[in-house]
C-alpha positions in Angstrom: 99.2 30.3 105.1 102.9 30.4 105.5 104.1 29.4 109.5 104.9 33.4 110.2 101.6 34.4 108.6 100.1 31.7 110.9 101.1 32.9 114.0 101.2 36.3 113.6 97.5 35.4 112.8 97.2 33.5 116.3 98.6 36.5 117.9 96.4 39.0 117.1 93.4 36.6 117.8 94.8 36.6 121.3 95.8 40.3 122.1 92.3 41.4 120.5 90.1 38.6 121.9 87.5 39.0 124.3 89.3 36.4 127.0 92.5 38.5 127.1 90.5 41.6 127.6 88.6 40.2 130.3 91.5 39.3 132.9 93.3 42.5 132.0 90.2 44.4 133.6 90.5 41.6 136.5 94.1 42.2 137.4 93.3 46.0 136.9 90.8 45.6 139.3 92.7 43.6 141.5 95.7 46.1 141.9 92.8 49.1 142.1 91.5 47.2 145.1 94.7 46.5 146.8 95.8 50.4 146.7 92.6 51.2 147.5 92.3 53.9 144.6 89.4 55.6 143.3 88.2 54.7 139.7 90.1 57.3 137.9 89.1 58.0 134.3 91.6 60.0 132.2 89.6 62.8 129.9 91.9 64.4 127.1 90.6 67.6 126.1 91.7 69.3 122.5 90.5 72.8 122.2 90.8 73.1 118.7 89.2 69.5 118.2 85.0 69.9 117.6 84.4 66.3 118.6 85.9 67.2 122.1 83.5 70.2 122.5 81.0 67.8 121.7 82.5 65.5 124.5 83.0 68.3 127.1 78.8 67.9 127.0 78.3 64.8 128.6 81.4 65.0 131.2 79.1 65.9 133.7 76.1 63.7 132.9 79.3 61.1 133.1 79.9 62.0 137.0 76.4 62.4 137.6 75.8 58.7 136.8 79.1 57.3 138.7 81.2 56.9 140.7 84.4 58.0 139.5 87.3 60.7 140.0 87.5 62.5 136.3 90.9 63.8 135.8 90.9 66.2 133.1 93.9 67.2 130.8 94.6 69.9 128.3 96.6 68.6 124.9 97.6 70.1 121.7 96.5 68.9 118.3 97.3 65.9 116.9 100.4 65.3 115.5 101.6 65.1 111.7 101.5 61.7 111.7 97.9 61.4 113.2 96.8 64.1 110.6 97.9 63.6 107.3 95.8 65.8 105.5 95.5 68.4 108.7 93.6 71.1 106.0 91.0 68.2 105.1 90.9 66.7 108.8 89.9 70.0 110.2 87.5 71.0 107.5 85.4 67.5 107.7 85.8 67.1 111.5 84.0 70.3 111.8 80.8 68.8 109.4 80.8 65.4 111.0 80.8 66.5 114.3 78.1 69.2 113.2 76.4 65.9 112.4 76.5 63.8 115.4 75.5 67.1 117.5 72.4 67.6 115.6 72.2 63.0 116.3 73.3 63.1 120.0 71.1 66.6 120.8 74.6 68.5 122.0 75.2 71.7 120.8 77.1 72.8 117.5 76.4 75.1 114.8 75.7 73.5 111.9 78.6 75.3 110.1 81.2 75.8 112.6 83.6 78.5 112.3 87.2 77.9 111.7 89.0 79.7 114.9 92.0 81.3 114.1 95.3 80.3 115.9 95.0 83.6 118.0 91.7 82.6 119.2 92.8 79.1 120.3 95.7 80.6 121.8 93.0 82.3 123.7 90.9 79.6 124.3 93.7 77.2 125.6 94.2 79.5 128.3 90.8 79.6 129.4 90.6 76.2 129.4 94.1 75.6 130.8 92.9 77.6 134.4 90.5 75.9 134.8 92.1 72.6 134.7 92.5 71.9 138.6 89.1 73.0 139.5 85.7 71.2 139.3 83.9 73.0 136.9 86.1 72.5 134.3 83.3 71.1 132.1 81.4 73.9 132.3 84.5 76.5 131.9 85.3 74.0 127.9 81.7 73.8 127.4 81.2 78.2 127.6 84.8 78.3 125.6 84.0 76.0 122.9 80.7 77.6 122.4 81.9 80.9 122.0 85.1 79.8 119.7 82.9 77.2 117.9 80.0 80.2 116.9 82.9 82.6 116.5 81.7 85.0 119.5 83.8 87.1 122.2 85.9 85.1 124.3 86.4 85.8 128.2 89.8 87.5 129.4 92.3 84.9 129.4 94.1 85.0 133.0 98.2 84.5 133.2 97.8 81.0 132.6 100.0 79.5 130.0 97.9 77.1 128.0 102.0 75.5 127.3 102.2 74.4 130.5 99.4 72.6 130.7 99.0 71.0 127.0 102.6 70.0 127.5 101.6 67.8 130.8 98.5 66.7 128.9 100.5 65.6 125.9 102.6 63.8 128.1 100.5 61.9 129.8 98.5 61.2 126.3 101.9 59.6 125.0 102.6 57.7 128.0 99.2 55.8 128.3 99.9 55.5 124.3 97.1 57.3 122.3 96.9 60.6 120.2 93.9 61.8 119.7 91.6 64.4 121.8 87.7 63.9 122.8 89.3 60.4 124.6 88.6 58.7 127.5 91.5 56.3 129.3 90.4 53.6 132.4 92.0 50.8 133.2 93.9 51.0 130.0 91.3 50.8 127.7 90.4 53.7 125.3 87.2 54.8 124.3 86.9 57.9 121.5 84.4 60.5 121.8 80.3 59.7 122.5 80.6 57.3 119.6 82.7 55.1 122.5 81.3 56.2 125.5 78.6 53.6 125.8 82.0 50.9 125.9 83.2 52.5 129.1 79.6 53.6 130.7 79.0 49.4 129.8 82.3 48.6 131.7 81.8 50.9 134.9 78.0 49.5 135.5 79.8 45.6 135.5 82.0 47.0 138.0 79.1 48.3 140.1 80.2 52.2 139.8 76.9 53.3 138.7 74.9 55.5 140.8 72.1 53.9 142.6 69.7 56.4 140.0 71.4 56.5 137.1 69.8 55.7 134.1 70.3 53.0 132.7 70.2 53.6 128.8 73.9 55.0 127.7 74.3 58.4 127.4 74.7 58.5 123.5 74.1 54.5 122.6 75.3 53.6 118.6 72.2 54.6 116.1 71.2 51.5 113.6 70.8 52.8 110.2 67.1 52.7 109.2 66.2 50.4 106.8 63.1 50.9 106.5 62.6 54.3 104.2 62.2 54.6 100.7 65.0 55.3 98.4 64.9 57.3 95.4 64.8 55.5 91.8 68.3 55.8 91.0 70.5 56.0 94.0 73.7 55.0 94.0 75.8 54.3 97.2 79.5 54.7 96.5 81.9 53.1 99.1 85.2 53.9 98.7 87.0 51.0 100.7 90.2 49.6 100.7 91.5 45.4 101.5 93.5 46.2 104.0 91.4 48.4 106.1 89.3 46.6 108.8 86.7 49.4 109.1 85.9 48.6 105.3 85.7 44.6 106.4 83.5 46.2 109.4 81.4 48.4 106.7 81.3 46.4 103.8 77.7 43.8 104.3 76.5 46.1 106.5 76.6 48.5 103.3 75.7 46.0 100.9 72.4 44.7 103.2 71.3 48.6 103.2 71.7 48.8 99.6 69.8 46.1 99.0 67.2 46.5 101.3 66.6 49.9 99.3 66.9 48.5 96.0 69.6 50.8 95.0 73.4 50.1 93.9 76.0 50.2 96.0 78.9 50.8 94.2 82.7 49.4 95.1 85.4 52.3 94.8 88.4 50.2 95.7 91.5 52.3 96.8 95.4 51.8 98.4 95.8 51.5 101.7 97.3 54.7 103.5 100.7 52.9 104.1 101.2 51.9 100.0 99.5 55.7 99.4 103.0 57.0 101.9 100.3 58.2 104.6 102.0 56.7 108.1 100.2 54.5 110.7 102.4 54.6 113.2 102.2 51.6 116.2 99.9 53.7 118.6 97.4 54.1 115.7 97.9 50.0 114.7 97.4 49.4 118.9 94.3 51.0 119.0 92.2 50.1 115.5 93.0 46.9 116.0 91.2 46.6 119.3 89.0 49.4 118.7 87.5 47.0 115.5 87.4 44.0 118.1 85.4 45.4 120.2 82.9 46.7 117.5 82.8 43.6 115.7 81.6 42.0 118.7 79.0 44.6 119.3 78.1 43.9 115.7 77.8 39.9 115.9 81.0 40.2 112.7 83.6 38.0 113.0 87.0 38.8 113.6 90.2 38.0 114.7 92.0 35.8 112.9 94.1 37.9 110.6 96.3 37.8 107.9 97.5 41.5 107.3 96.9 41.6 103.2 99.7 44.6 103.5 101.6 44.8 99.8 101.3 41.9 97.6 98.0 40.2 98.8 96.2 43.3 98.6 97.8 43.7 95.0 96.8 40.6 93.9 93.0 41.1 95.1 92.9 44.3 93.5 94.2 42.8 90.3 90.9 40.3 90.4 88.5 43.4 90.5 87.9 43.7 86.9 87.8 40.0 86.3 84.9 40.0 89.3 82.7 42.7 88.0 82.7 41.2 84.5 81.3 38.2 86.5 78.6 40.0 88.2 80.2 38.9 91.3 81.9 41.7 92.9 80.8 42.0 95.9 80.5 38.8 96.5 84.2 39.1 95.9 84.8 42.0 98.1 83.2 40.7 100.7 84.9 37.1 100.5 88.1 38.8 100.5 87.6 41.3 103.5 86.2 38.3 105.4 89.4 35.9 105.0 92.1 38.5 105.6 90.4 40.0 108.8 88.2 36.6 110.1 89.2 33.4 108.8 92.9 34.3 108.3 93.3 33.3 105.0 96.7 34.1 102.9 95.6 35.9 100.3 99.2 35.8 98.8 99.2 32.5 98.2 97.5 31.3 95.0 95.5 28.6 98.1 94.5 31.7 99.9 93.1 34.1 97.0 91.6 30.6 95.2 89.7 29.8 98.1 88.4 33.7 98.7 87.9 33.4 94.7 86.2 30.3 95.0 83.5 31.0 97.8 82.1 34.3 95.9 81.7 31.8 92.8 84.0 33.1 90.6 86.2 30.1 88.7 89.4 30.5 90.1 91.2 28.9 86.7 89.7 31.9 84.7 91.1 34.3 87.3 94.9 33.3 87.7 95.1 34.8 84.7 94.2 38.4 85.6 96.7 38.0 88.2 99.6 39.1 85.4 97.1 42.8 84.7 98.1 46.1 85.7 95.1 47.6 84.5 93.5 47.9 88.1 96.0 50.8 88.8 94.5 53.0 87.2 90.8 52.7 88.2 92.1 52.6 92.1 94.6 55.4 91.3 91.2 57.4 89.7 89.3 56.3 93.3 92.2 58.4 95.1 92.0 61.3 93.1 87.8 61.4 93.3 88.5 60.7 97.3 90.7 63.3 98.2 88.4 66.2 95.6 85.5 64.9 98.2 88.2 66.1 100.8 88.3 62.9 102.3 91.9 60.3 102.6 90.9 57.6 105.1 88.6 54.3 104.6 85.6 53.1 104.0 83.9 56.7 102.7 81.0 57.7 101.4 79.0 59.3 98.8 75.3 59.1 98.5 73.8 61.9 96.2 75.4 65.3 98.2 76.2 63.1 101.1 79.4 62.6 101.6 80.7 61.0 104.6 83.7 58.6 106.2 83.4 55.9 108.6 81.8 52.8 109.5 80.3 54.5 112.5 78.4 56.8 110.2 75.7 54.3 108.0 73.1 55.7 110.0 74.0 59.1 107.6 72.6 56.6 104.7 69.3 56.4 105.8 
């Protein structure tokens, strides 16, 4: 690993480790105490976003079971650069989040309707007056039913929904995230139910829980079952991509479900969103990378020391992938190479790095220098792209099982 690589590597280890984390929430705490402030948790609310209806659900199960001031905020979409396919964003946001409803037991029609931008014009300012009062929950959870099933909405008072997403929006940007559905305290963030357990974990170790509050989360992470039958036949096809550390994240725990099942689980390899022109803008960066932290501890994965494959190392694994499946070896490959660039900060660059990712999935690294000179892998990841985005789907790892089609690490349990 070149000097830059190396500390780069050591840096990320340190803003995404555990340690770090922990006396940030100390000195939080510390200056809470000292102004003698409530625990204030930051809800951003998106109307047109399904997995904030979904969220809306629990906001009050939420101050049921602590104590804490819930501030919520109205905010627009998300922008370009957060949605770079907004047609296919929309369109699989609405079946995914039918999904986790039916999962969680909160309520979604299994085929939401599309509202039209009158509609969420007219939802915003529903929504929007009731910001400043406490029943806001119930006020999005009546909206988003109605615009969500396609019924009559209320009268919309005089409120301007512009006033208020543009304060939300603001406030979004300044504690540095983009998304709706999100939760901010103590300046960690925590997405949708799928995160909530993270913060209901870090309010009980600060003794905000209720004296009867439950103590199970609200919505706690499903394990995929690995126990059911699979049919004769099935193939599990994950489209993943080097780079991504959701595909590190997804990759074993894929391959171990596959072969618990006796079925195949079949490596789509594609570019990463950057070398595809898709931005990932710094916010976005901030937040995966400690967003993965976090669930690779959960997870018991390793993770940390990284060596950002971005360009030519990812280039050079790919150029491998033929050379490894003629082998019989490729995800042994796959997952050797996910592995060094995300845990064990291997340069994958350098003909060390790759030789020592080649060498551990017991491939001969002298028969694959050679491959290194082929262009031939451009084609089959270019062929991955095309398949990905006819599925509607852009972002990494995704899915296909049969007619399931899904994207995410935070989805296996859709495999079972």
């Amino acid at each position: 690993m070149s000097f830059d690589s190396l500390i780069k590597s050591r840096i990320i280890a340190h803003i995404t480790g555990e340690p770090r984390q922990l006396r940030k929430r100390a000195a939080f705490e510390r200056q809470r105490l000292r102004r003698d402030a409530a625990h204030v948790v930051d809800y951003f609310h998106d109307v047109s976003d399904p997995y904030s209806h979904l969220t809306a659900q629990i906001l009050r199960r939420l101050q049921d079971r602590y104590e804490i001031e819930l501030r919520p905020h109205l905010i627009s979409a998300p922008p370009d650069w957060a949605a770079p396919d907004r047609t296919a964003l929309e369109s699989y946001a609405r079946l995914d989040a039918a999904r986790l409803a039916a999962k969680a037991g909160l309520a979604l029609p299994a085929t939401p309707i599309p509202p039209t931008t009158e509609r969420l014009d007219h939802a915003r300012a529903l929504v929007a007056a009731a910001l400043p009062r406490p029943d806001f929950a119930q006020t999005a959870i009546a909206v988003g039913s109605a615009l969500w099933q396609g019924e009559a909405l209320p009268d919309a008072s005089v409120t301007k929904p512009a006033t208020g997403m543009a304060q939300g929006d603001a406030r979004l940007e300044q504690l540095g995230h983009y998304l709706g559905a999100t939760f901010h305290y103590g300046g960690e963030w925590y997405w949708g139910i799928d995160r909530l357990h993270y913060l209901e974990a870090r309010l009980r170790g600060r003794g905000v829980a209720k004296p009867d509050a439950l103590a199970d989360p609200i919505y706690a992470p499903p394990a995929p079952d690995a126990t059911s039958p699979a049919l004769p036949g099935t193939v599990i096809e994950l489209f993943a991509s080097f780079r991504s550390p959701y595909s590190y994240l997804a990759f074993d725990r894929a391959r171990d479900i596959a072969q618990s099942r006796g079925v195949e689980l079949r490596f789509r390899p594609v570019l990463p969103m950057v070398m595809r022109g898709l931005p990932v803008p710094r916010a976005k960066r901030f937040y995966i990378m400690h967003d993965v932290a976090r669930e690779a501890r959960r997870l018991g994965i390793p993770f940390g020391h990284v060596c950002d494959p971005l360009g030519k190392a990812v280039e050079r694994g790919y150029a491998l992938i033929g050379y490894a499946r003629e082998a019989g070896r490729l995800d042994d490959y796959a997952s050797s190479f996910l592995r060094g660039v995300w845990a064990d900060g291997i340069d994958a660059k350098t003909n060390r790095g790759l030789a020592r990712i080649v060498e551990r999935a017991g491939l001969d690294w002298d028969k694959a220098k050679p491959h290194l000179q082929s262009d031939t892998w451009r084609a089959e990841v270019e062929e991955n792209r095309r398949i990905l985005t006819a599925l509607g789907l852009w972002g990494v790892p995704s899915f296909r099982c049969g007619d399931t089609v899904f994207w995410g690490q935070d989805r296996l349990w859709l495999l079972a």
